[in-house]
GUDODO-631771 format. One record per residue (C-alpha): residue number from 1; residue in one letter; x, y, z. Coordinates in nm, 2 decimals. Example, Ala and Ser with C-alpha at 12.3 -4.5 7.8 and 13.67 -1.06 7.14 Angstrom:
2
(1,'a',(1.23,-0.45,0.78))
(2,'s',(1.37,-0.11,0.71))
This chain:
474
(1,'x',(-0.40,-0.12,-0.12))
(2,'x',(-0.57,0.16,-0.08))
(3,'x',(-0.57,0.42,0.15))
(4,'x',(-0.85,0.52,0.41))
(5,'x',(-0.99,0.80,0.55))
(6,'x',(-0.98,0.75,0.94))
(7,'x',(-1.40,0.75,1.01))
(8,'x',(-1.58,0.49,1.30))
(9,'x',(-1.71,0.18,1.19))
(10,'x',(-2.05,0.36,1.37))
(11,'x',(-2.03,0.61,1.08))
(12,'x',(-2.00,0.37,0.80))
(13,'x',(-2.36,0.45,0.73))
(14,'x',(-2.24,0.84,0.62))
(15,'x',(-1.93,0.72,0.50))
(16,'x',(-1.76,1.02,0.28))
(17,'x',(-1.39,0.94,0.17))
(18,'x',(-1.20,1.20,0.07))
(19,'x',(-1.08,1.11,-0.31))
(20,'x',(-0.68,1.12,-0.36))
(21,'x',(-0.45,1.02,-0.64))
(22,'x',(-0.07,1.12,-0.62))
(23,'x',(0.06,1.35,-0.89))
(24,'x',(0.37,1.28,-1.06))
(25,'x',(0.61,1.60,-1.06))
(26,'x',(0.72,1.57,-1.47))
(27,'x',(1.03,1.83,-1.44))
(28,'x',(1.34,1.69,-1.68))
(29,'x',(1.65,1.67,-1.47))
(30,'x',(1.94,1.51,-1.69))
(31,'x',(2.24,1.34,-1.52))
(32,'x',(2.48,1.22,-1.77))
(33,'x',(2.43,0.96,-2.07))
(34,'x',(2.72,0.86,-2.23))
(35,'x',(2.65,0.47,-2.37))
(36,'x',(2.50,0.44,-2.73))
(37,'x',(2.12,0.41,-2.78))
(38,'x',(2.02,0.08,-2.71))
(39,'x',(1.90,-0.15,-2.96))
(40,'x',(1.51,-0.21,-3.04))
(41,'x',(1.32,-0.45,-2.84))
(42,'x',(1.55,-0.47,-2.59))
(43,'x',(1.44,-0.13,-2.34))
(44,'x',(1.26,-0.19,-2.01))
(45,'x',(0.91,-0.03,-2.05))
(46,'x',(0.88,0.30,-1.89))
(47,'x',(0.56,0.15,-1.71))
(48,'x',(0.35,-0.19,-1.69))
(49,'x',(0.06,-0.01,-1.89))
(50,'x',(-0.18,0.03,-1.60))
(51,'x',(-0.48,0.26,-1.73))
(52,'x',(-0.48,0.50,-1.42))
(53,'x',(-0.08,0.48,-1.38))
(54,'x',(0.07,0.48,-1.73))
(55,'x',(0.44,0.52,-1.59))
(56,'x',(0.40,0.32,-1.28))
(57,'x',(0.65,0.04,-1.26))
(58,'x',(0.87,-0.08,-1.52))
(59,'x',(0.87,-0.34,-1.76))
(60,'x',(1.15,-0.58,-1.87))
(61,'x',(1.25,-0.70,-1.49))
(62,'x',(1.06,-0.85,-1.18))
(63,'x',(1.24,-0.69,-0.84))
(64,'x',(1.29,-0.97,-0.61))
(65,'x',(1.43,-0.77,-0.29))
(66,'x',(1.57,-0.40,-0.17))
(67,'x',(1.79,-0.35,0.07))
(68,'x',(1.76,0.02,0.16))
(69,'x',(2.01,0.21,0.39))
(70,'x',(1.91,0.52,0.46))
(71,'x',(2.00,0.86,0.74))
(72,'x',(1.75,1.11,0.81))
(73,'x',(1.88,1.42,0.95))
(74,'x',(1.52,1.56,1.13))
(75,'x',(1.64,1.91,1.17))
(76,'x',(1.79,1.95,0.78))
(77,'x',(1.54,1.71,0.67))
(78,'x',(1.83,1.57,0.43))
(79,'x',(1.82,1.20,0.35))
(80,'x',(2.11,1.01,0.22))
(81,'x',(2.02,0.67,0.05))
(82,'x',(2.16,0.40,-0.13))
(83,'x',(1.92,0.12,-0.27))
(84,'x',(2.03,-0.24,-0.33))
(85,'x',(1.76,-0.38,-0.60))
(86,'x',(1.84,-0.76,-0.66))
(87,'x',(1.59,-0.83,-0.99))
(88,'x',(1.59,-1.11,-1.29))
(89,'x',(1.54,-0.96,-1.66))
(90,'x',(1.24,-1.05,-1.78))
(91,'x',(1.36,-0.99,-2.15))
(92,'x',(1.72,-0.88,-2.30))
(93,'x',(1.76,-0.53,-2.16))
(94,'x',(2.04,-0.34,-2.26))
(95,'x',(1.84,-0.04,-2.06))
(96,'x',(1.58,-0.08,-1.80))
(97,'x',(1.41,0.24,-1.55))
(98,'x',(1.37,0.24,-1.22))
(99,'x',(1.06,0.51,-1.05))
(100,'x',(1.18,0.78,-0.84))
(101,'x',(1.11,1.13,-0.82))
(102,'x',(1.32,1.43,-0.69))
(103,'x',(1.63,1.36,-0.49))
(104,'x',(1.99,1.35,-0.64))
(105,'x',(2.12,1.08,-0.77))
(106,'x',(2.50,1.02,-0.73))
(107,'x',(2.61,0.69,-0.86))
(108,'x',(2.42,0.36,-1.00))
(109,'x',(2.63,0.06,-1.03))
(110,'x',(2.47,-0.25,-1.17))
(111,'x',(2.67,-0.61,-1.04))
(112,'x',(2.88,-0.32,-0.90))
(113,'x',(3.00,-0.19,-1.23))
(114,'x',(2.99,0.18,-1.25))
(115,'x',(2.68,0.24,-1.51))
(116,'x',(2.56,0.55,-1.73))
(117,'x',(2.23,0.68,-1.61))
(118,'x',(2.01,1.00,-1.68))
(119,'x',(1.69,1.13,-1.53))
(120,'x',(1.38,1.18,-1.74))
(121,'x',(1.10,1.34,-1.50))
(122,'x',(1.00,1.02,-1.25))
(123,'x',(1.24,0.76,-1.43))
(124,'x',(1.55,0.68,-1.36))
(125,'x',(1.69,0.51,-1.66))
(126,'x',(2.02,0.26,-1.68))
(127,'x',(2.22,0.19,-1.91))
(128,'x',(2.45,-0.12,-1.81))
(129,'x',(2.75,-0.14,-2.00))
(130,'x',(2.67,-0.53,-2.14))
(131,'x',(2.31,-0.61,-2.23))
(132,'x',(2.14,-0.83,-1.93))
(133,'x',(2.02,-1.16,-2.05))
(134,'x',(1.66,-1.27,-2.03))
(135,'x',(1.67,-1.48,-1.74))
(136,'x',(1.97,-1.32,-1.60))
(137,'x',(1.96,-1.20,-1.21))
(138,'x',(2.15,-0.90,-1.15))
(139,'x',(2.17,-0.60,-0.90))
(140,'x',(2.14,-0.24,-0.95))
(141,'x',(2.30,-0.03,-0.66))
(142,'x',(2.15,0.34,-0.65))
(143,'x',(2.27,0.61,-0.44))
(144,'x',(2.12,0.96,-0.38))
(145,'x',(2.06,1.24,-0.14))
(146,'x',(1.89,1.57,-0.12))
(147,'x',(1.55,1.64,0.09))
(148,'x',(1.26,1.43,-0.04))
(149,'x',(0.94,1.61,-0.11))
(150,'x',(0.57,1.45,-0.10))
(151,'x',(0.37,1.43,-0.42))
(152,'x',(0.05,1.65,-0.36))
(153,'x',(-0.29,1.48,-0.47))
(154,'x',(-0.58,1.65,-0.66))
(155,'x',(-0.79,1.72,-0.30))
(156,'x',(-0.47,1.83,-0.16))
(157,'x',(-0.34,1.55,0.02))
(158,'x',(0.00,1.47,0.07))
(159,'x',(0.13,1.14,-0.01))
(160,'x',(0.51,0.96,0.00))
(161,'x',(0.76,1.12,0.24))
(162,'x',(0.59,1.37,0.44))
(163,'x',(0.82,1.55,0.73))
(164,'x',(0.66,1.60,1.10))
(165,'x',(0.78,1.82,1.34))
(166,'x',(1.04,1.55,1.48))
(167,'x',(1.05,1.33,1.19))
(168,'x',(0.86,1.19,0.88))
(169,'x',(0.52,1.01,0.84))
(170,'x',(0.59,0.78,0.51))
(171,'x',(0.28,0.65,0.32))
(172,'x',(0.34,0.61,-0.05))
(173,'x',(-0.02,0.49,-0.19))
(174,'x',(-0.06,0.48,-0.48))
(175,'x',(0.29,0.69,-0.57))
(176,'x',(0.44,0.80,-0.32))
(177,'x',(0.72,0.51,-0.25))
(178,'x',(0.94,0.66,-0.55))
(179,'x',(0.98,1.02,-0.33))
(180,'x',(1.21,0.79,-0.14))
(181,'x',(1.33,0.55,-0.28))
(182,'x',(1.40,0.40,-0.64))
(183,'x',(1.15,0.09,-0.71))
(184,'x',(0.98,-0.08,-0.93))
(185,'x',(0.69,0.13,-0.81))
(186,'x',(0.34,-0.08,-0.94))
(187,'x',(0.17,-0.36,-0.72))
(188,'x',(0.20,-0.65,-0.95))
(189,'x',(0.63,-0.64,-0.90))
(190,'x',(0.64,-0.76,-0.48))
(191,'x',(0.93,-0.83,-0.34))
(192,'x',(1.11,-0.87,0.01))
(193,'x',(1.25,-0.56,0.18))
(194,'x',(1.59,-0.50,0.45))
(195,'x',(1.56,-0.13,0.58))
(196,'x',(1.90,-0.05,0.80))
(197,'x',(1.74,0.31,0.88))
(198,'x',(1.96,0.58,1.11))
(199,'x',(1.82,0.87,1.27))
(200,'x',(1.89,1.09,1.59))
(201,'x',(1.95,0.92,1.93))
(202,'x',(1.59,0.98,2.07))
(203,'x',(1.41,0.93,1.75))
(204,'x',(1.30,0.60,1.65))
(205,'x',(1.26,0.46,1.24))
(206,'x',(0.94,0.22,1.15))
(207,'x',(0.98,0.00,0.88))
(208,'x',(0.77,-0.29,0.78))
(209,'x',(0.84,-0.63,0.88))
(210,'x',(1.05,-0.76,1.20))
(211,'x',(1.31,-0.54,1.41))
(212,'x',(1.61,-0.72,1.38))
(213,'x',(1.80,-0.47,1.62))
(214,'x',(1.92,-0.17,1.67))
(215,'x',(2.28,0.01,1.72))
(216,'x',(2.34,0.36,1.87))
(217,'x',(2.63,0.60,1.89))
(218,'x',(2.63,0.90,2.09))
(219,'x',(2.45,1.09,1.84))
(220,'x',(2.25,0.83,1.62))
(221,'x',(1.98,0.55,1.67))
(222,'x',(2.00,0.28,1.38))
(223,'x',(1.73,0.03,1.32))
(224,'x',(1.74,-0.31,1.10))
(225,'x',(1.41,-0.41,0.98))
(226,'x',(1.32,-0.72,0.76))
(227,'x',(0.98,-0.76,0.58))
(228,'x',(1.02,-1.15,0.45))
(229,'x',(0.70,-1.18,0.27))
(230,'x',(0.65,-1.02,-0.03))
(231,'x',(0.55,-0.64,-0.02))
(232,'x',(0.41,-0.38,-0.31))
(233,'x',(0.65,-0.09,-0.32))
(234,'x',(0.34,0.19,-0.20))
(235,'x',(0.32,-0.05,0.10))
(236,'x',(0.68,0.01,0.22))
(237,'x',(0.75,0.28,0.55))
(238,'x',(1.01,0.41,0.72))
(239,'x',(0.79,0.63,0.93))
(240,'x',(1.03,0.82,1.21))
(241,'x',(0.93,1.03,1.56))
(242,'x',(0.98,1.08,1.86))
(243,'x',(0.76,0.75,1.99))
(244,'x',(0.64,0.52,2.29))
(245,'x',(0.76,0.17,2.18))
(246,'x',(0.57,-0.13,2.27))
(247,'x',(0.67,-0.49,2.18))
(248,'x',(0.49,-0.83,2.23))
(249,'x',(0.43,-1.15,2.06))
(250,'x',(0.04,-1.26,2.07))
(251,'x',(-0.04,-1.63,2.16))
(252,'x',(-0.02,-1.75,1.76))
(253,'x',(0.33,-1.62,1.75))
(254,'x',(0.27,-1.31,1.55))
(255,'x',(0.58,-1.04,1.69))
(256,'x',(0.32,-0.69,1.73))
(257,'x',(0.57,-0.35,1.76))
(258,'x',(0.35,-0.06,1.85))
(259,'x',(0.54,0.28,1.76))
(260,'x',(0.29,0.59,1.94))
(261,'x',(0.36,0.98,1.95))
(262,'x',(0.31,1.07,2.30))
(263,'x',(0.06,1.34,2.25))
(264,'x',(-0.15,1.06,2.05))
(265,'x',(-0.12,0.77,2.34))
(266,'x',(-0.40,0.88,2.59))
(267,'x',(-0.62,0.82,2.28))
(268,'x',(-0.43,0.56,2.09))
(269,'x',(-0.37,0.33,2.38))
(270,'x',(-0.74,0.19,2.42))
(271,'x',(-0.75,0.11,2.06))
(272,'x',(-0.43,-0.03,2.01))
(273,'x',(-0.53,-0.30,2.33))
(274,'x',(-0.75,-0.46,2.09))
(275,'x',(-0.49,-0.54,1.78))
(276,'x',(-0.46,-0.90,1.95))
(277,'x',(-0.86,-0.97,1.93))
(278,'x',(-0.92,-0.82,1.64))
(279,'x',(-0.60,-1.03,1.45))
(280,'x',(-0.81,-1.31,1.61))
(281,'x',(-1.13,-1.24,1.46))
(282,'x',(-1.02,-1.21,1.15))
(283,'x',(-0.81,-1.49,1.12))
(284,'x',(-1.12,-1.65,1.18))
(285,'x',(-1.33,-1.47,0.90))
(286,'x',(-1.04,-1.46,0.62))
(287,'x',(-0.82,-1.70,0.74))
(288,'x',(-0.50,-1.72,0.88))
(289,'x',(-0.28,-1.40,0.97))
(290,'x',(-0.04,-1.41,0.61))
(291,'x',(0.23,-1.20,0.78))
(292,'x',(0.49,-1.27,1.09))
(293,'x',(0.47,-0.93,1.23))
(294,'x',(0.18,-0.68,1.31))
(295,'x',(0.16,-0.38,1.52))
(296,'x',(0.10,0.01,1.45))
(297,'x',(0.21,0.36,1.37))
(298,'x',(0.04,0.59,1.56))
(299,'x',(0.21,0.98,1.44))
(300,'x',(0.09,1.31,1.53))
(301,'x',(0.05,1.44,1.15))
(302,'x',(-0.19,1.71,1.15))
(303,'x',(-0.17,1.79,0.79))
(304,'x',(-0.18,1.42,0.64))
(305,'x',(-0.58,1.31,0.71))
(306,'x',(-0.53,0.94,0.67))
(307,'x',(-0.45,0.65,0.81))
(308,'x',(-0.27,0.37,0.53))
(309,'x',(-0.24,-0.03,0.56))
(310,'x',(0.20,-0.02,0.53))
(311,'x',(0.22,-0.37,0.53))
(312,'x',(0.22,-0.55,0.88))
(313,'x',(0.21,-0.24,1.04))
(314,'x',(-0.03,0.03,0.92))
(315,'x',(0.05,0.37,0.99))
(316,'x',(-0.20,0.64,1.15))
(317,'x',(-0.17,0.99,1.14))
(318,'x',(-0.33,1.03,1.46))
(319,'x',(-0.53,0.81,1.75))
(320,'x',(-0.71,0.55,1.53))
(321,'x',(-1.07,0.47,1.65))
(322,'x',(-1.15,0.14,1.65))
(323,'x',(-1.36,0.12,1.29))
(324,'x',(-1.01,0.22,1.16))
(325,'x',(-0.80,-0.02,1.32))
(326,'x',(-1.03,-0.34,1.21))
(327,'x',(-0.99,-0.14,0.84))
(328,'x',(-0.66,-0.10,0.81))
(329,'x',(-0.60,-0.44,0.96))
(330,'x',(-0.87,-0.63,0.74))
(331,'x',(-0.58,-0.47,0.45))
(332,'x',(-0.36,-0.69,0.55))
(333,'x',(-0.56,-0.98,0.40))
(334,'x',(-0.70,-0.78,0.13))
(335,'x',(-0.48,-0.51,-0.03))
(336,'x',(-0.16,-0.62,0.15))
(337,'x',(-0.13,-1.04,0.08))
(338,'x',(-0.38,-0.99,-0.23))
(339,'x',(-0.29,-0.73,-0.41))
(340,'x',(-0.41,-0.57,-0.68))
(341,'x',(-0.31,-0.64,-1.06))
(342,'x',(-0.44,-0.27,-1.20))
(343,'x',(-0.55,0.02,-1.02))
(344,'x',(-0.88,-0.03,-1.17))
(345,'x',(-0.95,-0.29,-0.91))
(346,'x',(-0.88,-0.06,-0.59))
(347,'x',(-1.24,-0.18,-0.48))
(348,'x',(-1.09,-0.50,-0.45))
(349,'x',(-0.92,-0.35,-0.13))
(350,'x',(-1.13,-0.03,0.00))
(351,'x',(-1.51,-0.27,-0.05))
(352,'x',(-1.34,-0.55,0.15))
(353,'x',(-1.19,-0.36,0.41))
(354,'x',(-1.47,-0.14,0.46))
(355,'x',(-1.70,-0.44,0.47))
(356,'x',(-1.48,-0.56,0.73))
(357,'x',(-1.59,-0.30,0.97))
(358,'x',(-1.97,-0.37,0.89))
(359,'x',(-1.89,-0.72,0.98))
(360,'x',(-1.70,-0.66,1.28))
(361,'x',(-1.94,-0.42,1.43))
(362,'x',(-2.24,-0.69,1.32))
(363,'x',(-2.07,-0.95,1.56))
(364,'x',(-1.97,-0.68,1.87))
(365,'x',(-2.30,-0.53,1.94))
(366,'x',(-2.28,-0.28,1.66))
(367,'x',(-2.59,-0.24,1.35))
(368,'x',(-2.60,-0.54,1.13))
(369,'x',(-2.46,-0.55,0.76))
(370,'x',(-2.80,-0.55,0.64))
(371,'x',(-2.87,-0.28,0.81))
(372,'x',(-2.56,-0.06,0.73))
(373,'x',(-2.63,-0.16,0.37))
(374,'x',(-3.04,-0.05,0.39))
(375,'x',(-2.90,0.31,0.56))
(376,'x',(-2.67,0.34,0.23))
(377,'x',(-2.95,0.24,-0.02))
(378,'x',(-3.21,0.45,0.08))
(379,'x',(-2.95,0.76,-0.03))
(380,'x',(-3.14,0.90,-0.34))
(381,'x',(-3.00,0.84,-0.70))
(382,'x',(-2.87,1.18,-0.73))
(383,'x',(-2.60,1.10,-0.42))
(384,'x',(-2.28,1.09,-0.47))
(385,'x',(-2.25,0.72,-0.40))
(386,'x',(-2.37,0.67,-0.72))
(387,'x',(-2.20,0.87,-0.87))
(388,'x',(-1.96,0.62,-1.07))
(389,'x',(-1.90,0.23,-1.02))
(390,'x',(-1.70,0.08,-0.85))
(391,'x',(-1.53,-0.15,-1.01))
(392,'x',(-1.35,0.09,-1.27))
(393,'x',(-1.40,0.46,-1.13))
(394,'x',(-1.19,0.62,-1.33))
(395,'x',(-0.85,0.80,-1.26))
(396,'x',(-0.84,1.14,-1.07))
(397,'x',(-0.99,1.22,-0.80))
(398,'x',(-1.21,0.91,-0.82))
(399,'x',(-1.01,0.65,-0.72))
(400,'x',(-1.04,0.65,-0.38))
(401,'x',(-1.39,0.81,-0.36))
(402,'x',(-1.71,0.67,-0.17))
(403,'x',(-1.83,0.44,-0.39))
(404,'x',(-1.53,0.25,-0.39))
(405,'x',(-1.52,0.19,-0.03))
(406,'x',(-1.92,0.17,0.03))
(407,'x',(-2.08,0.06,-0.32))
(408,'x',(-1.74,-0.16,-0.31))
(409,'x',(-1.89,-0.30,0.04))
(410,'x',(-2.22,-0.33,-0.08))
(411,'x',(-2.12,-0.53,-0.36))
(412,'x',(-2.03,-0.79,-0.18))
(413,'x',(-2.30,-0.74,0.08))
(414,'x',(-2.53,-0.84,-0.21))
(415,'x',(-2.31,-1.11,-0.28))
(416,'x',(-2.37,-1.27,0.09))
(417,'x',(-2.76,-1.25,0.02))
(418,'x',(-2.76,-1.43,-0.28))
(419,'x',(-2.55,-1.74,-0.17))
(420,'x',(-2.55,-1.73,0.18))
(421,'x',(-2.38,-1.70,0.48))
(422,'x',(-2.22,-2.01,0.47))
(423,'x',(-2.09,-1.98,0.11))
(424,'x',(-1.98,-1.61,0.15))
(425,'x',(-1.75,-1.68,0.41))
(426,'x',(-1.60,-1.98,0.22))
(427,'x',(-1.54,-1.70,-0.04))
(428,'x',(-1.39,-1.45,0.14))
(429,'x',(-1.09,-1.73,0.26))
(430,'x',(-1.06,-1.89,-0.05))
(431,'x',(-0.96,-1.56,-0.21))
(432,'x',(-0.75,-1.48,0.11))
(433,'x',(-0.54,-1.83,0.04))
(434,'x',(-0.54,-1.89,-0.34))
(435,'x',(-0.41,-1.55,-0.36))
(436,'x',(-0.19,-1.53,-0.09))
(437,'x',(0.11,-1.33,-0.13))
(438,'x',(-0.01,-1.31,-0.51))
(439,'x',(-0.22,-1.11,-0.72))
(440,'x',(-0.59,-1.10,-0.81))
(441,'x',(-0.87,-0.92,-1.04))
(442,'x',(-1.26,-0.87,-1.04))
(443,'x',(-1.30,-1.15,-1.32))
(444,'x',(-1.11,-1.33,-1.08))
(445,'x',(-1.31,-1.27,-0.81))
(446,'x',(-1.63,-1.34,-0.96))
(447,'x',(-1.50,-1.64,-1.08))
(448,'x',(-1.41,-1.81,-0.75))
(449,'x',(-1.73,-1.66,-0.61))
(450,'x',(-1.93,-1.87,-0.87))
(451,'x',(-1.72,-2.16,-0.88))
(452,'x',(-1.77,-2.21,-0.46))
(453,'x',(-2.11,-2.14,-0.46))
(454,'x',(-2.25,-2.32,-0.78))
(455,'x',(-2.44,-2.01,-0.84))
(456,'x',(-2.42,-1.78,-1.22))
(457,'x',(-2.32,-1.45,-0.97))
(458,'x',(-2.22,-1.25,-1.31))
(459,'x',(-2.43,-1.00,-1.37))
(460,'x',(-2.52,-0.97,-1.00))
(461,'x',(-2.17,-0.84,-0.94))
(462,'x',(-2.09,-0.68,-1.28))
(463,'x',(-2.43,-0.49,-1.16))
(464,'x',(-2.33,-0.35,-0.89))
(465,'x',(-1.94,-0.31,-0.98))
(466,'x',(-1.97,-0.17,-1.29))
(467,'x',(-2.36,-0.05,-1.39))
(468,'x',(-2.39,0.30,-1.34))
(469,'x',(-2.63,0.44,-1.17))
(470,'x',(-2.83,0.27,-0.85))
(471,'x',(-2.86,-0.10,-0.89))
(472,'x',(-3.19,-0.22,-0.85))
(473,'x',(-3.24,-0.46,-0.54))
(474,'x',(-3.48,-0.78,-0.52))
């Protein structure tokens, strides 16, 4: 999933993301390690091996759910945590990591056995005192404290747990989710999520997912949050503020919670009217909805710059325009339900939620595709949207640049002229529903895009995802 700058469909045309990739702070902080050294072939990996992320995620376990109880105290800024990880080893482990960055741990327990456990930069690593069979489910318990601190990105930008004036706006793409809390912190490891979140009495914690309820004392709010459907660790909030709550369910069932800062809801308001029509429209282009709950996080965050697709409920750092919201909601399909396999595929969420927007404003009186696509072409060679491909920009500051989200859009633009109108859209669901919930690649892509339309699409696509330079058009 990807994160997007907040710009109007109507300025898709000049479209100029800023390009951000989280840090990773790499300072050593040991906390005991007292078991012997584990025997070969039987540690988690440190990472999955994605080229961009190399210590992203973990190997030699699949999380299955967290449970994360956490207290924010808005005027220290301290947060107290304890993480519940239910997994299944993947392998024998007789140690296995878990992401997370800053923070002090205090105590891991795995199937509530006290466990030996050291730091090493952004990995937790655990040591259980008997080896975990392959096969095996188990649970790793985690607590911690201390006052979590953002990662900073190449451009600047802040991303993970970032504190507001009367709380925190939480966005953790693509490494930001371990500032919080410790996960299995790479997109192909989804699991469910329980956030049991307690703040001040007049501030109110977003998570992801449905409000199960809510408790309060004389001096403290707490708020029970359950995201069912499987979620990618970056996708996880637990934005907090001082909002405007609005609740409703639409006429398909779907349970909207709208959270707004009051200084952004003269602005917000208008946009946020349309969620229910634009959740209708695309259910109709990509199929159905592939989550129970939707709404929005609308924060007054003056120093974030970005809006970000938190699963069923993307989070804004100020009034969204409408381009945005059809964005960040088109993520929900694609970025969100699909997501990505390696970060080498982030076009796979920025080209088809951008494309969304040309779409959308091609149906509702806007320009058409084609001619949001001809504005972008006639840009000379030497522009920065062709700068790199696509469909493997590179790690740095490249991952979320502009040719991702508009070379990524015109990709598949030149996709709907070769096979049609008709066959596009047929495209655009299938991947929506074979890889609902799931995973999915470019080759992948391409694949289904051939198989449904009969057509050798190849080097069409492999053209314009990965060629450098400016594809030649027909």
């Amino acid at each position: 999933m990807s994160r997007s700058r907040q710009l109007s469909a109507r300025r898709t045309a000049s479209l100029s993301r800023t390009a951000v990739l989280a840090t990773v702070p790499v300072a050593l902080a040991a906390l005991l390690a007292t078991a012997a050294p584990a025997a070969a072939g039987t540690t988690g990996a440190s990472g999955v091996g994605d080229p961009y992320f190399p210590l992203a995620g973990n190997g030699g376990y699949d999380a299955a759910h967290y449970d994360l109880t956490l207290s924010y105290d808005t005027r220290t800024r301290r947060l107290d945590g304890r993480a519940a990880i239910t997994a299944r080893a993947t392998q024998r482990l007789t140690r296995f990591d878990l992401d997370l960055s800053g923070l002090t741990v205090t105590g891991v327990t795995v199937d509530h056995v006290k466990t030996a456990y050291r730091r090493d930069g952004q990995e937790l690593v655990v040591t259980p005192r008997r080896a975990l069979r392959k096969g095996q489910s188990f649970r790793v318990t985690v607590t911690y404290n201390g006052t979590p601190k953002p990662v900073t990105d190449p451009d600047g930008s802040l991303d993970g747990w970032i504190p507001t004036d009367d709380g925190a706006f939480v966005a953790g793409e693509p490494q930001g989710a371990m500032t919080w809390f410790p996960a299995n912190n790479h997109p192909t490891d989804k699991a469910s999520y329980d956030f049991t979140l307690t703040v001040p009495r007049g501030r109110t914690a977003v998570a992801n997912g449905v409000l199960l309820g809510t408790r309060s004392t004389s001096a403290t709010t707490t708020f029970r949050w359950h995201q069912a459907e499987p979620m990618a660790a970056y996708l996880a909030t637990a934005t907090i503020g001082a909002f405007r709550v609005r609740q409703y369910t639409t006429p398909d069932g779907i349970r909207v919670y709208d959270a707004v800062d009051p200084r952004e809801a003269g602005a917000a308001t208008p946009v946020l009217k349309q969620l229910p029509s634009v959740l209708t429209w695309e259910s109709k282009i990509f199929g159905p909805y592939p989550f129970r709950a939707a709404g929005s996080i609308v924060d007054h965050a003056p120093d974030v710059g970005y809006a970000l697709e938190t699963q069923t409920r993307p989070v804004y750092d100020s009034a969204p325009d409408l381009g945005t919201l059809v964005h960040e909601t088109a993520h929900q399909w694609f970025g969100d339900s699909v997501s990505l396999t390696t970060w080498k595929d982030i076009w796979l969420n920025e080209g088809f939620a951008t494309y969304a927007e040309w779409l959308y404003d091609e149906q509702h009186g806007g320009p058409s595709a084609q001619r949001t696509f001809d504005t972008l072409y006639a840009r000379p060679a030497s522009d920065g949207l062709w700068a790199y491909p696509p469909g493997d920009p590179g790690s740095g500051a490249r991952i979320f640049g502009t040719p991702v989200y508009a070379r990524g859009a015109m990709a598949l633009h030149a996709l709907r002229r070769a096979v049609g109108d008709r066959a596009f859209l047929r495209v655009l669901r299938a991947w929506a529903s074979e890889h609902r919930a799931g995973h999915g690649t470019t080759d992948g892509f391409i694949a289904l895009a051939g198989r449904l339309s009969g057509k050798d699409l190849d080097a069409l696509l492999r053209t314009w995802l990965y060629a450098p330079g400016k594809p030649a058009v027909s």
